[in-house]
C-alpha positions as CSV (number, residue, x, y, z in Angstrom):
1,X,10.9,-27.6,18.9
2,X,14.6,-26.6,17.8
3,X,12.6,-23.7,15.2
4,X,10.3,-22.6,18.8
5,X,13.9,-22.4,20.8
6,X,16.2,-20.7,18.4
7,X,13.3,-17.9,17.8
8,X,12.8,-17.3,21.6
9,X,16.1,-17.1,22.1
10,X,16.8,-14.6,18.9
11,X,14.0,-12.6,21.1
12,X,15.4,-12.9,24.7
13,X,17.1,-8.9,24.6
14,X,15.3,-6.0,25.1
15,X,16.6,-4.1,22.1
16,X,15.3,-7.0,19.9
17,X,11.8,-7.0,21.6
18,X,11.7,-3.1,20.6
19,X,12.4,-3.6,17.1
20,X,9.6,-6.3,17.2
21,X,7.2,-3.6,19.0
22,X,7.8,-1.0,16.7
23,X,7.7,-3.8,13.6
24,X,4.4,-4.2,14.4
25,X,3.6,-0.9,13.3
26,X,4.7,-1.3,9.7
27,X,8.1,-2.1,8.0
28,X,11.5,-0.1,8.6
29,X,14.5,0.2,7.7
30,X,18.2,0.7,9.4
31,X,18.1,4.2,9.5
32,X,14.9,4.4,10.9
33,X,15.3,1.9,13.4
34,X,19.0,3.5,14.2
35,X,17.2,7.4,15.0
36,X,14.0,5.0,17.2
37,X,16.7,3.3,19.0
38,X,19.2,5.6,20.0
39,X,21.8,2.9,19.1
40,X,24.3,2.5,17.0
41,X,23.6,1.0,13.1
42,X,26.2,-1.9,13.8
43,X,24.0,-2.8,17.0
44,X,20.9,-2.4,15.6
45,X,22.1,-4.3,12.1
46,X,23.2,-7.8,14.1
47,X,19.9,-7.4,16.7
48,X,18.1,-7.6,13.0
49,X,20.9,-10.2,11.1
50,X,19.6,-12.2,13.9
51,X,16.4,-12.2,14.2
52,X,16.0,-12.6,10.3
53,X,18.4,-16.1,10.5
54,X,15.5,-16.9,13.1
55,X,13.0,-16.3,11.3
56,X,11.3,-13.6,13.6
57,X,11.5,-11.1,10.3
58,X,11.8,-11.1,6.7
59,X,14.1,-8.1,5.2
60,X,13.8,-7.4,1.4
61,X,15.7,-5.1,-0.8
62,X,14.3,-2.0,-2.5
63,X,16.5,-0.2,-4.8
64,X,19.6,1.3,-2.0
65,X,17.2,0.2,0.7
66,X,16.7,-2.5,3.1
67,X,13.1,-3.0,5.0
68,X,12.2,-5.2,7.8
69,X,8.5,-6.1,8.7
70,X,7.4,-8.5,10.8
71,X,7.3,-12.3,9.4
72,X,3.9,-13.2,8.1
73,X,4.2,-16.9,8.1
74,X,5.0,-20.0,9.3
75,X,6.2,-20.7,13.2
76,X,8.7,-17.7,13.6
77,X,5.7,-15.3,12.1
78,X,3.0,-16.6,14.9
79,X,6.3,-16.2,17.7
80,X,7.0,-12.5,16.8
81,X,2.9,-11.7,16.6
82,X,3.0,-13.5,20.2
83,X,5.7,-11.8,21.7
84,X,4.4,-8.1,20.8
85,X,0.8,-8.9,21.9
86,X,2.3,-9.9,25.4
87,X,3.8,-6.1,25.7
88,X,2.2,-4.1,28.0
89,X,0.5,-1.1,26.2
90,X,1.6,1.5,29.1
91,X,5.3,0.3,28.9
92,X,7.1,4.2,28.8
93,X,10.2,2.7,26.9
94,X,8.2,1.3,23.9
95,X,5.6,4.4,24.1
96,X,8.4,6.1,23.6
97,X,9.9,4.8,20.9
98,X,6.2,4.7,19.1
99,X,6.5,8.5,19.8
100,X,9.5,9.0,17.6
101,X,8.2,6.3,15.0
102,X,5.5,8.5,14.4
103,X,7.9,11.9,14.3
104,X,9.1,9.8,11.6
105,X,5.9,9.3,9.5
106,X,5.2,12.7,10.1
107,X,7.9,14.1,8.2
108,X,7.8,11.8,5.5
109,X,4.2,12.5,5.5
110,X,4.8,16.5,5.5
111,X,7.1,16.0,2.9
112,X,4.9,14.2,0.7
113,X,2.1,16.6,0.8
114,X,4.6,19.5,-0.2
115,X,5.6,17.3,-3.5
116,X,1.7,16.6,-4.6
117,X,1.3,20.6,-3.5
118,X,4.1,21.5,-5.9
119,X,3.2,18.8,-8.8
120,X,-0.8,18.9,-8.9
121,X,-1.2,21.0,-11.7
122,X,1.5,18.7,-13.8
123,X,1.0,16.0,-12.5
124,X,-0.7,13.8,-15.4
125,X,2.5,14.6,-16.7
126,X,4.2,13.1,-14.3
127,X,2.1,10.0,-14.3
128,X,2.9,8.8,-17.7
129,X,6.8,9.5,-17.3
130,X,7.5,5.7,-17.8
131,X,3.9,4.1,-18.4
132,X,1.4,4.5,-20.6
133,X,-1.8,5.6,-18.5
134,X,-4.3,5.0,-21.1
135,X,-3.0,1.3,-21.4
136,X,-3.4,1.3,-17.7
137,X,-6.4,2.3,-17.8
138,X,-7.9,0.1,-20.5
139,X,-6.8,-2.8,-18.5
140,X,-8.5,-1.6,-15.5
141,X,-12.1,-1.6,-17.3
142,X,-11.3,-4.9,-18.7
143,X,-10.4,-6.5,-15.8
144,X,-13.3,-4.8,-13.8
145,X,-15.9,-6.4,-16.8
146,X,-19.3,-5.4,-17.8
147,X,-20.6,-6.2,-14.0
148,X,-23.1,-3.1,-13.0
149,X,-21.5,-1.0,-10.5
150,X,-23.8,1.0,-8.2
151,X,-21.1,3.0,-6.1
152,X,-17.3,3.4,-7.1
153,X,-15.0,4.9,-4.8
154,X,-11.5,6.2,-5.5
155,X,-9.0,6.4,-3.0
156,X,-6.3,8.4,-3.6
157,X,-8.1,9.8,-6.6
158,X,-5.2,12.4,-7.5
159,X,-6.4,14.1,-10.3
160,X,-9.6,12.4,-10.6
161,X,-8.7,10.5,-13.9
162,X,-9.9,6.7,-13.0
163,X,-13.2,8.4,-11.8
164,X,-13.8,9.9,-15.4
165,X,-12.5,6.8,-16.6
166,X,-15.1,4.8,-14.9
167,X,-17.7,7.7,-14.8
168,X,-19.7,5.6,-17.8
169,X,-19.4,2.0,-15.8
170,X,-21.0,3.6,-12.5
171,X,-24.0,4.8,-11.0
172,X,-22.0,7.4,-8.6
173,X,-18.8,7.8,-7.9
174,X,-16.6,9.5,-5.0
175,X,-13.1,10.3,-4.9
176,X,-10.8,10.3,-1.6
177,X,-7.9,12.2,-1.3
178,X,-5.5,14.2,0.9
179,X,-4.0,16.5,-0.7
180,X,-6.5,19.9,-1.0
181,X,-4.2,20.7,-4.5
182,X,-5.2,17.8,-6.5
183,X,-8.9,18.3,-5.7
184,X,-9.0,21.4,-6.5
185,X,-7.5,19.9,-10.0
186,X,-9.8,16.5,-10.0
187,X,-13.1,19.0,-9.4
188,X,-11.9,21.0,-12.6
189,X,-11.2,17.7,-14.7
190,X,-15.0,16.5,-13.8
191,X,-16.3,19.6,-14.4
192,X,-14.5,20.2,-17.9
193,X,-15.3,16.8,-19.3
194,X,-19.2,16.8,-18.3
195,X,-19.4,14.1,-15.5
196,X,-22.5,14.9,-13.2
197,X,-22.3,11.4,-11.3
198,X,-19.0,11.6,-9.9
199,X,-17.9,13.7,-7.0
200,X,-14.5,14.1,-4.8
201,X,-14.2,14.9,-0.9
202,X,-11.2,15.5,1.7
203,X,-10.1,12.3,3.2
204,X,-7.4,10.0,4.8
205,X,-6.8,6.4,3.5
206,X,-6.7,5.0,6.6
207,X,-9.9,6.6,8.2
208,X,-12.5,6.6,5.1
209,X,-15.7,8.9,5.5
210,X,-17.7,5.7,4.9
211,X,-20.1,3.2,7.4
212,X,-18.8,-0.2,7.0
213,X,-20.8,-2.3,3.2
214,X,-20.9,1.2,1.6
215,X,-19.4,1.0,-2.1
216,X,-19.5,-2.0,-4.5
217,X,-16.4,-1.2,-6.4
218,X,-13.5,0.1,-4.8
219,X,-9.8,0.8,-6.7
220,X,-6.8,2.0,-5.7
221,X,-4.6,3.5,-8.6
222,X,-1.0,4.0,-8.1
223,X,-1.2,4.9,-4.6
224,X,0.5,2.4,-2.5
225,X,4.1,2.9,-3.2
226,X,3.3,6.5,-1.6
227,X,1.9,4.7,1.7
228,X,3.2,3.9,5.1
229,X,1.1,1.1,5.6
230,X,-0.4,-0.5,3.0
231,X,-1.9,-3.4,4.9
232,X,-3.6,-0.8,6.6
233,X,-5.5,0.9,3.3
234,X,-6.2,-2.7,2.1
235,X,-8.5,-3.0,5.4
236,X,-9.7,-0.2,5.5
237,X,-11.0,-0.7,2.0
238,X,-12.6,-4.0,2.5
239,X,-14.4,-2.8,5.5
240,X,-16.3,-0.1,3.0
241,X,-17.1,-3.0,1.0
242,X,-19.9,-4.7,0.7
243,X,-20.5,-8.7,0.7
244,X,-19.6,-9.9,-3.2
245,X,-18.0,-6.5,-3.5
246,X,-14.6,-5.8,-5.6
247,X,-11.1,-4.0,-4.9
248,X,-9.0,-3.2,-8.2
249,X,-5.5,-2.6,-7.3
250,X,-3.7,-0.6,-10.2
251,X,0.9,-0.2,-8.7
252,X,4.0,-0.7,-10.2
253,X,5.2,-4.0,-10.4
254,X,9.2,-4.1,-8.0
255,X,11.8,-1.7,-9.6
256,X,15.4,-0.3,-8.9
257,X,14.8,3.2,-9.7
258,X,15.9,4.9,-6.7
259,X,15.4,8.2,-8.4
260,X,11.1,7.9,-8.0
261,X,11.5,7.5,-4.0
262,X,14.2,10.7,-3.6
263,X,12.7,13.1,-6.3
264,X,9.3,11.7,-6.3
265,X,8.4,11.0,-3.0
266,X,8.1,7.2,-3.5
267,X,8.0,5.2,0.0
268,X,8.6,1.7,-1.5
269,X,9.7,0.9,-5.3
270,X,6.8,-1.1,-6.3
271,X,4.7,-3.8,-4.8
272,X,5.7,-7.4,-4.6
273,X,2.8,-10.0,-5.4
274,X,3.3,-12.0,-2.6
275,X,3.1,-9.2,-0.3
276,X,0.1,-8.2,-2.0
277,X,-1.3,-11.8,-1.5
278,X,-0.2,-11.4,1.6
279,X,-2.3,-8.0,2.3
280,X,-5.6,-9.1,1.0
281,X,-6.0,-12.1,3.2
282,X,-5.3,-10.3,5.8
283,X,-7.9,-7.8,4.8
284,X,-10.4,-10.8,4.1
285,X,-10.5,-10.3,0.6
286,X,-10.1,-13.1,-2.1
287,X,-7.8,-12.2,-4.6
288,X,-9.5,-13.1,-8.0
289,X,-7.1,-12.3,-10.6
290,X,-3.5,-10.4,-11.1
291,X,-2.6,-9.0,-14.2
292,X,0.5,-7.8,-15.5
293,X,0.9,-5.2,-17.7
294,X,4.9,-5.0,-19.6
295,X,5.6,-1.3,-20.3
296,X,5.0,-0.8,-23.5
297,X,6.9,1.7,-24.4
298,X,10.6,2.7,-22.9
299,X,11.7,6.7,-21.9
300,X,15.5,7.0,-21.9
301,X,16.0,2.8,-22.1
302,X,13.4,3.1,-18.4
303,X,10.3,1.4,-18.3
304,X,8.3,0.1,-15.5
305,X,5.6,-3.1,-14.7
306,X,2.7,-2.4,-13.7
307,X,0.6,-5.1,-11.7
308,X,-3.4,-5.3,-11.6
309,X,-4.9,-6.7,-9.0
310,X,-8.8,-7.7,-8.7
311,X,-10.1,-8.7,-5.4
312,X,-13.6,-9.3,-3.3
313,X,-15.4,-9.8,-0.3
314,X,-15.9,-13.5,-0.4
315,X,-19.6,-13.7,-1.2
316,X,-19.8,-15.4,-4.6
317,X,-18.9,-18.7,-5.7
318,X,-17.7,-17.4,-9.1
319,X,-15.3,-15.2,-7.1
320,X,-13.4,-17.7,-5.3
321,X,-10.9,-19.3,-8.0
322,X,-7.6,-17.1,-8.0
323,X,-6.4,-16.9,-11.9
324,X,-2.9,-15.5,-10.9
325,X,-0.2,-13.5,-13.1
326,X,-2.4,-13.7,-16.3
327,X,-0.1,-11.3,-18.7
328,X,-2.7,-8.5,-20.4
């Protein structure tokens, strides 16, 4: 009862019942929340200070960052989730501020798509600045076995690489991607090393060209620290799934290099495994196994984790058991 009260009345402000609206759209931080609001950081700092101590939100630190979602668990989790789905839809005050969320995004998203414009053509290059890709990559195929796959589909393919990794484990494969530069460099790769059963298309993550049971094997390779909403990709993914079907996650394991989200375009620095977890059950996917993969190898005393994780659409027995943080 005393958890119930002290949440309801950490929500009973209309400033605080904004940041939960616009929470429920994906994680923010201060600054974000400050330009939204039209309020000062102070303000907007204590309505957050507060509702955190109530445990409306969790906050977690990312290099010089600090980013708010909504709580996923426990009492104050299913209060905040209660409170925004009593909102009314048509409410001008929180459509607006969903207006200027999405100014946001766009920006961020614009200037993402000039970075991948500018890097495509060295861009392998800059994917093994601190890890070893073909280690990476190794790991991938052992963690994905000697199971047949009929269909593999890359999102966020980049330069195609896990598709000509995989191109000998697959039937077909199809790679996703937004960015009209790194096709244009992934349909070159393909072509140059032979592969006749894979193939890439124009697509957004959160809006696949696929009916719902389409693929068998889905992965995701060092995409999600570039996303908005990774919860979103992660269901999105499972829906193109089919029953018994498998999602390989392939992101850095939580960093402090601050340099990878200004001169790289990096949204978050790396991916927790509880928010992970946290991610696939909410997708309806069973996590089956998380690796972890030490850098092996150090550039200017810099290295960085990476973290594999294997999931499914819960169809199987054998896929049901979690084997969790398993070092490769």
């Amino acid at each position: 009862m005393d958890e119930l009260l002290s949440g309801l009345r950490a929500a009973a402000e209309a400033t605080r019942v904004r940041i939960l609206f616009l929470l429920a759209h994906g994680e923010a931080n201060v600054s974000e929340l400050t330009q939204i609001l039209g309020q000062s950081q102070p303000r907007v700092s204590r309505h957050l200070k507060l509702m955190a101590e109530a445990g409306l939100i969790s906050r977690h630190k990312e290099g010089n960052w600090v980013l708010f979602r909504l709580r996923e668990e426990d009492l104050g989790g299913a209060l905040s989730r209660a409170i925004v789905d009593l909102l009314p839809g048509n409410d001008p005050v929180l459509t607006g501020d969903l207006a200027r969320l999405e100014e946001i995004r766009n920006r961020r998203a614009e200037a993402a798509s000039r970075y991948f414009a500018e890097n495509a053509t060295r861009w392998e290059e800059l994917r093994s600045l601190h890890v070893r890709e073909e280690d990476v990559e190794q790991a991938m195929v052992r963690l994905a076995g000697q199971r047949p796959i009929r269909l593999h589909v890359d999102l966020g393919t980049g330069t195609g690489a896990v598709l000509r990794r995989f191109a000998s484990h697959a039937a077909q494969g199809i790679g996703i991607d937004s960015s009209r530069d790194m096709l244009a460099i992934a349909r070159v790769n393909l072509e140059a090393a032979g592969i006749r059963n894979a193939q890439v298309r124009h697509g957004e993550i959160y809006a696949l060209p696929f009916p719902d049971g389409f693929a068998d094997f889905v992965t995701i390779h060092q995409v999600m620290h570039f996303l908005e909403d990774p919860a979103r990709a992660l269901a999105e993914a499972a829906r193109v799934l089919e029953p018994g079907g498998r999602l390989l996650v392939v992101d850095f394991a939580p960093h402090e290099l601050d340099e990878l989200r200004t001169g790289h375009a990096h949204r978050r620095l790396g991916i927790a495994a509880e928010h992970m977890a946290q991610w696939l059950s909410r997708a309806g996917l069973t996590l089956v196994q998380h690796d972890v993969l030490p850098p092996p190898w150090r550039k200017q005393g810099q290295g960085l984790t990476v973290s594999l994780w294997l999931a499914a659409q819960p169809a199987s027995p054998a896929l049901a058991t979690p084997k969790m943080d398993r070092a490769t």
